[in-house]
Residue, then its C-alpha position, 0 to 999 in steps of 0.5 A: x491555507x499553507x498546508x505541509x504535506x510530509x512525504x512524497x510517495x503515491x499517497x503525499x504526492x496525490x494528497x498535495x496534488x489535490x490540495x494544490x487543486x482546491x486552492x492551497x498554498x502547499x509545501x511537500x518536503x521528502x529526503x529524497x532526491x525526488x518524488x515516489x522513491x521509496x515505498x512507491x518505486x518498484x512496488x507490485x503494481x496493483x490497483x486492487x480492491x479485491x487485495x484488502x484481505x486483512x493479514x490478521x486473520x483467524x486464518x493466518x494463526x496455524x501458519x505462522x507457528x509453521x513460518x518462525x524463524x524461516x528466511x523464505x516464509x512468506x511472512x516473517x516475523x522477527x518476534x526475537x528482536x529487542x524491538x518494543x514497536x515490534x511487540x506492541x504492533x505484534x500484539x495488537x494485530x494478535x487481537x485482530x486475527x479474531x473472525x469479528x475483527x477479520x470481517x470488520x477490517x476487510x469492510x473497511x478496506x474494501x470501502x476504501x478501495x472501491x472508492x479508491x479506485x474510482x477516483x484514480x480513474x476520474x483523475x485518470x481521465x481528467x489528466x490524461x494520466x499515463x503510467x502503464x495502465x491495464x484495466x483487464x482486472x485480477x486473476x486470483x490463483x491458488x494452489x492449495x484446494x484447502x485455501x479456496x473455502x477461506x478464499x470463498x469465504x472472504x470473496x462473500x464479505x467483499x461482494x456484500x461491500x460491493x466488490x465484484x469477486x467471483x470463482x472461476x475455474x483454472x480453465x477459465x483462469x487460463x482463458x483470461x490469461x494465457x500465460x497461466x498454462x504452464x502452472x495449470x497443472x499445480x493450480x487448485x482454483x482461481x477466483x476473477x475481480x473485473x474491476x481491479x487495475x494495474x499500473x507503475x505507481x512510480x509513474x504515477x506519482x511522478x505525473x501527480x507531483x508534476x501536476x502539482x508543481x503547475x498549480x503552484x505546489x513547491x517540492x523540498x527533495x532531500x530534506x528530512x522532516x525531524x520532528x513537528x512543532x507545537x505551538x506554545x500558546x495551544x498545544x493542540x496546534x501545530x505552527x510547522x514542522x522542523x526539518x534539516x533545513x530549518x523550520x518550516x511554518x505553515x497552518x496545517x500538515x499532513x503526514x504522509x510518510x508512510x512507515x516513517x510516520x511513526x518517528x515523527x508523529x512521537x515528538x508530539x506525543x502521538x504514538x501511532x501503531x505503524x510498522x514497517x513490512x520490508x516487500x521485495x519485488x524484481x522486475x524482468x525484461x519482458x522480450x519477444x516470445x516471453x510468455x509474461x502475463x498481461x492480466x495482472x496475477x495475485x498468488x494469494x498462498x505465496x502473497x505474490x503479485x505480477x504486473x504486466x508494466x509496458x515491456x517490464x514483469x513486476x514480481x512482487x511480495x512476501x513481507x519481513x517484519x524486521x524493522x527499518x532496514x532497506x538492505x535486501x535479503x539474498x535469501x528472500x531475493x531469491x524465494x521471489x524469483x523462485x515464486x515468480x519462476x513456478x508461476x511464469x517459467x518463461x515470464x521475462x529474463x531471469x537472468x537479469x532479475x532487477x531487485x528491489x524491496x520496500x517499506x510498507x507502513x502496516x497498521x495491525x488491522x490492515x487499514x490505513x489511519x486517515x483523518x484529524x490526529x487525536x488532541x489536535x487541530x491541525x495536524x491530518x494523517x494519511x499513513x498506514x496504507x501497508x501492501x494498498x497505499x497504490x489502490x488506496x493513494x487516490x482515495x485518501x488522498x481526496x478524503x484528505x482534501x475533503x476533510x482538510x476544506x470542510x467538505x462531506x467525504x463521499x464515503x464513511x470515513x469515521x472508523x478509518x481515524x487513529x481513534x480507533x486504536x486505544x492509548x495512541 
């Protein structure tokens, strides 16, 4: 089968490379001059399961009223844009803060990335993969006592969806991860997941289109996809997709480019609830006497993370809901180098801060949208995977392959799809 992979991030590359695997003809098309270099450039580097916490949550509600209309909140929304995609999203992901919804969705993710994260390792080994991999887990820190029941609570669902969470004191925090001793002091507590990994996703996704390029997969960098193409004769198939270099046609596609999935699932009438959250991160050169972390680090009330890459310090995080824009914000630059420097004073050279941001495709419910489109044949969904498209690339990308040869998929996979969301 010719099948069309829109979008070379971690999730389309891996998608394509398992694709090529089973035996496809694939043809993967991004308007970038090469794979991961969007959303999956500098991002905050985690393979972590114990970071599917839903952002909707009943939890959440007081403190946005406290974060509108702040340029250093650490999630921003920009409920005042004449923006319909905004309002539609921000209504449905209202809907989903409620505890029920909370719970459900956090089961969800978990699953996904469990499973996730146990194929990256397969892949890992089968491949011989290497992109700055550490396997030392996550160290979750919290500054705020009030937060650790919340923490406490969510560790609960995760453990019960087979996710190893546990509570750790700040000493023990420290023993797992010197670095900390300088925020000690201001530090509440401190929860550990063993199994969580850390790795650079760029990396990665370089090593899996290369894999694909050697099993046959041909990469149309530079070419932005415009729409997809209905056939005439059964409106419920796709013959290809138009792009700016001319139709491409094919027998299936996948669409997999992440916050950009939106634009062009609508020229075939398919409304999916995908915004973008603009995430910052700056990367610090990490030089002898530096005390960077080597355990990678969530600062889960700052929604931070920190990634030991070889010789580098990805700091990474907050979200702005403002739309497409890619342009960086000097205030929100700022409040992640403040938010790195509380942490890890003497982390890397501040003084040379890399910044960068990105586009995570957030659904409302924090789960990303996998499987068949509604009312098609042939058209496959592998987007929306927000601040988890690294910890989940694997995974859904293998579900993807699975599903697109028939296959059983090795976990449940029916309340991932796009149904689950009504009038789409």
């Amino acid at each position: 089968m010719h099948v069309l992979v829109l979008g070379a991030g971690v999730v389309g590359a891996t998608t394509a490379c398992l694709l090529a695997r089973d035996g496809h003809d694939v043809t993967v098309v991004d308007r970038q001059p090469g794979p991961g270099l969007e959303t999956s450039f500098a991002n905050g580097g985690q393979i972590a399961a114990s970071h599917a916490e839903p952002w909707a949550s009943p939890h959440l509600l007081p403190k946005l009223a406290r974060w509108l209309g702040r340029d250093d909140a650490p999630l921003q929304f920009r409920w005042l844009r004449l923006d319909p995609a905004l309002w539609g999203w921000g209504a449905r992901f209202l809907l989903n803060c409620r505890s029920a919804a909370y719970a459900r969705n956090m089961e969800r993710a978990v699953r996904l990335a469990l499973y996730s994260r146990d194929r990256l390792r397969a892949l890992r080994a089968d491949l011989s993969l290497a992109y700055d991999a550490r396997t030392d887990g996550i160290v979750h820190v919290y500054r705020d006592s009030a937060s650790l029941p919340v923490a406490a609570a969510a560790a609960e669902i995760m453990t019960a969806a087979g996710l190893e969470r546990r509570r750790v004191s700040i000493e023990e925090a420290v023993a797992l991860e010197p670095a900390l001793a300088d925020a000690a002091p201001s530090l509440a507590g401190a929860f550990f997941s063993p199994g969580d990994e850390s790795g650079d996703a760029h990396l990665f996704t370089e090593a899996m289109a290369d894999h694909a390029k050697r099993l046959g997969a041909r990469f149309l960098y530079g070419t932005t996809t415009r729409g997809l193409i209905r056939d005439p004769a059964n409106p419920a198939r796709l013959t290809g997709a138009e792009t700016d270099a001319g139709p491409i046609e094919v027998d299936a596609v996948v669409l997999a480019l992440g916050s950009f999935s939106p634009a062009v699932a609508r020229t075939v009438g398919l409304r999916l609830p995908v915004y973008p959250a603009k995430g910052y991160s700056i990367t610090l050169a990490v030089r002898e006497g530096d005390q960077a972390p080597r355990v990678s680090i969530t600062d889960d009330e700052q929604r931070m993370v920190f990634s030991r890459l070889g010789h580098r310090l990805r700091c990474a995080g907050t979200a702005a809901l403002e739309g497409w824009s890619t342009s960086l914000n000097p205030t929100r630059v700022a409040l992640t180098v403040r938010n790195a420097t509380s942490l890890f004073p003497r982390g890397g050279d501040y003084d040379d801060p890399q910044p960068w941001c990105g586009l995570r495709p957030a659904t409302p419910d924090s789960v990303p949208i996998l499987g068949l489109a509604p009312r098609f044949e042939n058209l496959w969904l592998n987007t929306g995977h927000g601040t988890m498209g690294w910890a989940m690339a694997a995974g859904s990308a293998q579900i993807t392959a699975d599903l697109i040869a028939g296959r059983g998929t090795a976990i449940d996979v029916s309340d991932l799809g796009a149904g689950r969301f009504h009038g789409i």
